[in-house]
C-alpha positions as CSV (number, residue, x, y, z in Angstrom):
1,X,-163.2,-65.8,-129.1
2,X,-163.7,-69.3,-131.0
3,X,-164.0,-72.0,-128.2
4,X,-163.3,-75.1,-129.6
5,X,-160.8,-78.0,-129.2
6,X,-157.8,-78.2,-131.3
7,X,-156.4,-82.1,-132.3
8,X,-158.4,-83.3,-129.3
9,X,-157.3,-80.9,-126.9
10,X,-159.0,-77.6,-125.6
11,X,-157.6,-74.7,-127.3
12,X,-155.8,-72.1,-125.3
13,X,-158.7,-69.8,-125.8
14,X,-161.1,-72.3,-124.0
15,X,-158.6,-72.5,-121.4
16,X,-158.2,-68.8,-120.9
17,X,-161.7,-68.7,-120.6
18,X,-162.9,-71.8,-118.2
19,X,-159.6,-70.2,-116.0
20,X,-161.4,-67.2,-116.1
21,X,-164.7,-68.6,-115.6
22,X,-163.1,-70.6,-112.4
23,X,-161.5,-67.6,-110.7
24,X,-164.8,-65.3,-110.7
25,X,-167.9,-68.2,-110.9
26,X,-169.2,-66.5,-107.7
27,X,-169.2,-62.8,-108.4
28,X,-170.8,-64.0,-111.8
29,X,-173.5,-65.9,-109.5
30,X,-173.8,-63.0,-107.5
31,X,-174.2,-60.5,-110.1
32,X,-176.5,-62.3,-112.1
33,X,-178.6,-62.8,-108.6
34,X,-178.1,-66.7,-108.9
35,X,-178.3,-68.3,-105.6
36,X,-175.7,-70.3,-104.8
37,X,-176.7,-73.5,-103.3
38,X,-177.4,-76.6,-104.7
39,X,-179.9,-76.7,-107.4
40,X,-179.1,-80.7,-107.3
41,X,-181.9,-83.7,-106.6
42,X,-181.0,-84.8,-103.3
43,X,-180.4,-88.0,-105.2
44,X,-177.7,-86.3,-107.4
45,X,-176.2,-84.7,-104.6
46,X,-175.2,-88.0,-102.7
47,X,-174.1,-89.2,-106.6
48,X,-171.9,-86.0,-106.8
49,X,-170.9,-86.6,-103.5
50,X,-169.6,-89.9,-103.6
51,X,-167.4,-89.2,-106.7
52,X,-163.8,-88.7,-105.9
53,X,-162.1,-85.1,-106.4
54,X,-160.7,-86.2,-109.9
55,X,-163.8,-87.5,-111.0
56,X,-165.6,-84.4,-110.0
57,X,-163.3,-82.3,-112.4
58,X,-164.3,-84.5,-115.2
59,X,-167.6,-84.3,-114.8
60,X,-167.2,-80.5,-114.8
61,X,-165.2,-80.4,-117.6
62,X,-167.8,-82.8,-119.9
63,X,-170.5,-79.8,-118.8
64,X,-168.9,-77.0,-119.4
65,X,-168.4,-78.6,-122.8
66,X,-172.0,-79.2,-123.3
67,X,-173.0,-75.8,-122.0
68,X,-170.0,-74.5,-124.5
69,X,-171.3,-76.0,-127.2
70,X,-174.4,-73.6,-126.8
71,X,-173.1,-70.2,-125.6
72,X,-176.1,-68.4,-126.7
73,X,-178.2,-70.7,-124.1
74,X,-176.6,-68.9,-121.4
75,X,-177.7,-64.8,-122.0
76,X,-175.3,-62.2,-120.5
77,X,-176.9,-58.7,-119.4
78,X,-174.8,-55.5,-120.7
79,X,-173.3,-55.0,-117.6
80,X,-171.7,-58.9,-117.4
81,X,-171.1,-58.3,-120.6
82,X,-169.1,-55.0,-119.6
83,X,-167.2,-57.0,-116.9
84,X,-165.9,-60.0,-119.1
85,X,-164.9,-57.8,-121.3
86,X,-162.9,-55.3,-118.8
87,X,-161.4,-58.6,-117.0
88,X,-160.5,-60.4,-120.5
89,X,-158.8,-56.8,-121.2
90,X,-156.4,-56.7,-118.2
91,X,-156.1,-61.0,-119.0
92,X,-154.8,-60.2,-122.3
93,X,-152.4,-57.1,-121.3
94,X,-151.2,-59.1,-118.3
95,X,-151.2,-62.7,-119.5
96,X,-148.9,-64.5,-117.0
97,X,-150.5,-63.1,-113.9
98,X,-152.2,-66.5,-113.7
99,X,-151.4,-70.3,-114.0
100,X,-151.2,-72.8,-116.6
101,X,-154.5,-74.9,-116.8
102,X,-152.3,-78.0,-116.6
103,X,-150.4,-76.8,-114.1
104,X,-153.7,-76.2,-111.3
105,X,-155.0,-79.2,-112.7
106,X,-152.3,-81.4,-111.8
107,X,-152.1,-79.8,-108.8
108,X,-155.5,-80.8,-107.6
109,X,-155.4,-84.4,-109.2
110,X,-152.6,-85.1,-106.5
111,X,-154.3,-84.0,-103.7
């Protein structure tokens, strides 16, 4: 599945893929033993911290384009591997049982 962005927008299948990535980041962390706290400086944290709601999205989405732009970087084992691959399944044979990117994110920009 080619990520890239298309006329300076993300391609649906980036899209599919960060909703994915969204919707089960903590079963990943989990599975892959990750703890999930803050791996952040303290000084980073209070930076992070201070940033509004919108701003924090775009700071997410300029990493996950960075880490995106090196997917080898981040190594799944065979049984992650086994997982994306059964969840992307039942994504593709049951594609409108989520939301439109642009529709969540427009949803939490007006919050």
């Amino acid at each position: 599945m080619p990520i890239r962005k298309i006329h300076g927008e993300r391609s649906p299948d980036f899209l599919r893929l960060l909703r994915f990535f969204a919707a089960n980041f903590y079963e990943f962390a989990k599975a892959a033993k990750f703890p999930i706290v803050s791996p952040m400086s303290p000084t980073l944290e209070t930076e992070f911290r201070a940033l509004s709601p919108a701003e924090r999205i775009l700071l997410v989405e300029e990493l996950w384009d960075r880490i995106a732009a090196e997917p080898n970087a981040v190594p799944l084992t065979p049984a992650q591997r086994a997982e994306l691959d059964r969840r992307l399944d039942g994504l593709e044979q049951n594609p409108d049982a989520g939301r439109p990117w642009s529709e969540v994110r427009d949803e939490l920009l007006r919050r």
